[in-house]
N, C-alpha and C positions, 0 to 999 in steps of 0.2 A: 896641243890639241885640247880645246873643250871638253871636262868631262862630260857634260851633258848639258842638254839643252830642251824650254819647254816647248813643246809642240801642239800646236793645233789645225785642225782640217774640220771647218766648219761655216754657219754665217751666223750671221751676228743675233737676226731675229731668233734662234735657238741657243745662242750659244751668248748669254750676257757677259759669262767671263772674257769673249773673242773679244764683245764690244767695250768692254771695259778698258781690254788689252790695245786694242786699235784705234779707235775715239772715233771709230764711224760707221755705218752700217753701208754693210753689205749683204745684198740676198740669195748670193749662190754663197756653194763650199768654198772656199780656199785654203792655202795653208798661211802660218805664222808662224814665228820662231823666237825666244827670246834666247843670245847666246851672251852670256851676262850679263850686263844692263841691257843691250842693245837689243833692239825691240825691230824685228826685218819682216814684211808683210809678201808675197808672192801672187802677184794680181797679173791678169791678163790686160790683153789693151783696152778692153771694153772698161776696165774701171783706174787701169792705171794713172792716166791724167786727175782722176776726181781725187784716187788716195794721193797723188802729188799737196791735191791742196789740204784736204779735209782730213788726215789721217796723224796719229800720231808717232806712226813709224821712223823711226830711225832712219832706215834703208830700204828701198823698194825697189826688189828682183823681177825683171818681166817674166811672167811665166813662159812666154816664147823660147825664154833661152834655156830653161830646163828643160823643156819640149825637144829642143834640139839635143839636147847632150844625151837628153834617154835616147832617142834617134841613133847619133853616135855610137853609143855603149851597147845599138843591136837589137832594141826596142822597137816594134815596127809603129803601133798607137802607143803611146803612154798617158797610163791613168796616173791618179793620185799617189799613187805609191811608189811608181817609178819618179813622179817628180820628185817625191819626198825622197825618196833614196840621191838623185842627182843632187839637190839641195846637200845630202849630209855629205857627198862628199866636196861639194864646191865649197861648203864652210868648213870640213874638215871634225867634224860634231860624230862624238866617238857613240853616244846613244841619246834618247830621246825620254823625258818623262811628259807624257801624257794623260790630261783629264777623267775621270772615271766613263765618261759617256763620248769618248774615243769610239771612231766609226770601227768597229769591231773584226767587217771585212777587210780594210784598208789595215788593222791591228794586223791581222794573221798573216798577211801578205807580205806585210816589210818585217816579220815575225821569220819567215821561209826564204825571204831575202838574208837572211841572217842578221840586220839589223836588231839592235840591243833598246829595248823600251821597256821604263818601268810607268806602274799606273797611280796617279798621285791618290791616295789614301784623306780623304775630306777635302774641304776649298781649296780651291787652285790659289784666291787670290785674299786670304783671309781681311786683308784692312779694306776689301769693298764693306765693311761693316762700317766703316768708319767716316763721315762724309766730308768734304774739304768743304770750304765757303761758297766754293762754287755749286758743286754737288747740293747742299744745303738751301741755293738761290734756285737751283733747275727743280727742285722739289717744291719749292715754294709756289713758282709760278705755276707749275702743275695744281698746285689746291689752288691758286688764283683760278686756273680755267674751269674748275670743280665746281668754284662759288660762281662762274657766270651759267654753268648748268641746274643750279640751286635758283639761280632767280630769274630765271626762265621758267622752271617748273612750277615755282610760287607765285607768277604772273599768271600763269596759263590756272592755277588754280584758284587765285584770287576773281579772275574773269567768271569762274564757272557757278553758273545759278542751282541751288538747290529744289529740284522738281522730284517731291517720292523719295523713293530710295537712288533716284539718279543725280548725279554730276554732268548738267550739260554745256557745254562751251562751244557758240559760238553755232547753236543749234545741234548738237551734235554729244553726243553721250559720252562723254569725257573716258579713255581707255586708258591704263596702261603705257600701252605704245606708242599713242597722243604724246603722253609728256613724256616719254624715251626719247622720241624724236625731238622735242621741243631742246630737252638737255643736250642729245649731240648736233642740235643747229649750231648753239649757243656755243658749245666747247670748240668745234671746229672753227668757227670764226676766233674763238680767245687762243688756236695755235696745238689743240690738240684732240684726240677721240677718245668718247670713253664708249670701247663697241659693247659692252655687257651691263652697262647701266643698268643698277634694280629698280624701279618702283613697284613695290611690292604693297601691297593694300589690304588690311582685315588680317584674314587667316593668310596670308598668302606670305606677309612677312614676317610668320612664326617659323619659316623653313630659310634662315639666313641668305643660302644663295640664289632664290629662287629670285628669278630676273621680275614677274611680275608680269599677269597678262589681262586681257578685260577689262572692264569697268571698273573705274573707281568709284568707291560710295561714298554718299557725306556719312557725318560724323564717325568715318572708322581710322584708325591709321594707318597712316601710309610711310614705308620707311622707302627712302631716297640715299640708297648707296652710290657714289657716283667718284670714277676712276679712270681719268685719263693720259691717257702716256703720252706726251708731247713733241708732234713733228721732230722742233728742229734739234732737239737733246737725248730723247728716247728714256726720261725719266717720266716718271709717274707721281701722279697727286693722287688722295684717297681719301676720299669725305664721307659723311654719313648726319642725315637729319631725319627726323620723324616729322610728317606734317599729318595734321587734319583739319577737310575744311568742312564746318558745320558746327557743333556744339558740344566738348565732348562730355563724357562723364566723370561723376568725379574718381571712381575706381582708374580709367585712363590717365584723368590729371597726376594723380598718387603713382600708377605706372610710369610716366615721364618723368615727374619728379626724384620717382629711386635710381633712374639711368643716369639724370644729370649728376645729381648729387656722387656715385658711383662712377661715374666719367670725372669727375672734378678730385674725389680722393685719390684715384689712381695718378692721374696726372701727375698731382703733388706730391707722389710719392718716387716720382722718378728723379734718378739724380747718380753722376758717376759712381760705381761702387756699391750701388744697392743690388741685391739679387732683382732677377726676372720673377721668380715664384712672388717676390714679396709682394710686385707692383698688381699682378694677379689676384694676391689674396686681399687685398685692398678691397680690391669688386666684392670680389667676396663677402667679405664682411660687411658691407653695407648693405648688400642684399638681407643677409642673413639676419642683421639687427632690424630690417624691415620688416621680416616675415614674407620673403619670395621664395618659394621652395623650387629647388631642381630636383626633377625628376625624371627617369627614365624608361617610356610605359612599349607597349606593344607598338602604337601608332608613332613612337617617336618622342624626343626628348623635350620638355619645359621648361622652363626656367633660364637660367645662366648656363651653356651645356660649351662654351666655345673659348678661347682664348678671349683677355683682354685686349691683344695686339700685338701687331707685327712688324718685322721691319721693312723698309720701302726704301728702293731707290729706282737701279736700271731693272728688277723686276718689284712686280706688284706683292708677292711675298715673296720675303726674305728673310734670313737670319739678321736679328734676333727674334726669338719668338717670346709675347710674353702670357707666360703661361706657364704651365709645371716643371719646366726645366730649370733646374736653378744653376744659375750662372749669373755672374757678373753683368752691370752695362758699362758700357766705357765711354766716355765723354768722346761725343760726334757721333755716336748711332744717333740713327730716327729711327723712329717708331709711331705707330698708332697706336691710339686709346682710343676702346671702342667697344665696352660692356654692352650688353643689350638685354632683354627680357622677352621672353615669349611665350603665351599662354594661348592656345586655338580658344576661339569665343569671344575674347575678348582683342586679341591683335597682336604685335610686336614693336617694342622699340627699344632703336639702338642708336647712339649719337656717339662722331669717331672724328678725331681731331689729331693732327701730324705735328709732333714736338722730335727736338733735338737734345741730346742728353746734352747736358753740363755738369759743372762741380755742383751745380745750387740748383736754383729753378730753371726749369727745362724752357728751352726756346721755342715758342710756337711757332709752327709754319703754315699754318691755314687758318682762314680765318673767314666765316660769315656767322650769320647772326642765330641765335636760339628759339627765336620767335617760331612757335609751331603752329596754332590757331588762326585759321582766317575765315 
């Protein structure tokens, strides 16, 4: 008899460890099971044929027939927990260790059934930090659909005539949501959405996640966060450019300048074996020998107040983070680099690029251009 086995009742859109575990998305709950290597999924008829083709499972139970055996055993409905109970005994699965965000009801229930379940204590699946060649290429082509939303948004800006303090394209007062929309036309036709796109403009992109609404103005900047998880892989790309279109000043030129420069020591500083804090303090320091002060006032914080970066795969963050945590990177994390600076009055910019650790120089996986002026 199995001593135990990992358990899940979940779908995938919530649960990345499921999709990890599965290789395909599904949008209701179900259960999974791994009972030593072997990886068993419990799907109704509604998806059964799809995880025949698309799924990584080892072995796939209709849910029908656990439906029936709770029947049998005296169950008049059976929910999720009676299946899970039929499952443990048709595998023979003497207990169950499940994920920390285990449906809590369905916990108590097969808990009172007398069922043995322990709660795994941090990542269920720790080497998701670690990205295969493939993993590596579904990231890549995610920043490939990033850069078709970057030049999208750099056309629709390049078009727009300076009238006043307006941005008008195409007759029309150049907004925000204009070039939201222009980037998820763009990403959707290159294979993926990125539904919280920022452009964020002026003061708007001193507050990092703030999506960005209104008018954009000439000569202020504008920073273009831009994050799209891709139909047919459910990996993510994760870009970031500053643009302004008009003339700007030179206090702004020297603002971009500290970011790239700052984006470019970090980067280099990544490499198997180095701490996370180190790749952080990197930013740091270039700020610092700049003369950009962080500060933390009533209104909210200035300067460098965020991580340098994070990791990315089947979600948008993920371990590793880099930033005060000091720990190790291990060759095959990705991560973002992605310093920024932010002062109200004068604007924000931040520039963020997707690299893969290695022994030496880190492998870039996104790529468009630095060009911010137009």
């Amino acid at each position: 008899m199995p001593k135990s086995a990992l358990l899940f009742f979940d779908e995938t859109l919530r649960s990345l460890d499921l999709r990890y575990f599965c290789g395909f998305e599904v949008h209701d709950p179900f259960i999974a099971v791994q009972v030593g290597s072997k990886r068993i999924g419990v799907l109704n008829a509604l998806e059964y044929g799809r995880a025949l083709k698309e799924s990584s499972f080892d072995q796939i139970i209709p849910l029908e027939e656990l439906t029936a055996a709770a029947q049998e055993a005296g169950v008049e409905q059976p929910g999720p927990s009676d299946h899970i109970a039929a499952l443990a005994k048709r595998l023979k699965i003497a207990s169950f260790d499940v994920p920390e965000d285990f449906p809590s009801a369905i916990l108590v229930k097969l808990l009172d059934m007398g069922i043995d379940l322990q709660i795994i204590d941090g990542a269920v699946f720790p080497d998701r930090e670690i990205k295969s060649d493939d993993e590596a290429k579904w990231i890549r082509e995610g920043n490939r659909c990033a850069s078709a939303g970057f030049a999208a948004a750099e056309a629709m800006l390049r078009a727009s005539e300076i009238k006043g303090r307006r941005l008008v394209y195409k007759g029309k007062t150049l907004t925000s949501e204009m070039v939201r929309t222009a980037i998820q036309t763009a990403c959707i036709a290159a294979g993926g959405f990125p539904a919280d796109a920022i452009v964020a403009g002026g003061d708007q992109g001193c507050d990092p996640h703030c999506r960005g609404s209104g008018p954009l103005r000439p000569h202020d900047l504008i920073i273009l966060d831009i994050f799209p998880r891709m139909f047919k892989t459910g990996y993510w790309g994760d870009m970031t450019r500053t643009f302004l279109r008009g003339e700007p000043s030179d206090v702004q030129r020297d603002l971009v300048a500290a970011v790239a420069k700052a984006q470019k020591a970090a980067t280099k500083a990544i490499k198997a074996g180095v701490y996370a804090d180190s790749v952080h303090a990197e930013s740091n320091r270039v700020f610092d020998e700049l003369g950009y002060k962080t500060e933390r006032t009533a209104e909210g914080a200035v300067g460098f107040f965020h991580g340098t970066g994070h990791g990315l795969g089947l979600a948008i963050h993920e371990s590793p983070r880099l930033g005060s945590v000091h720990r190790k990177l291990k060759k095959g994390m990705v991560v973002t680099v992605e310093p920024g600076l932010y002062y109200p009055g004068l604007g924000g910019c931040r520039i963020e690029d997707v690299v893969q650790v290695t022994d030496a120089k880190p492998k870039k996986l996104s790529s468009f251009h630095y060009n911010w002026v137009f």
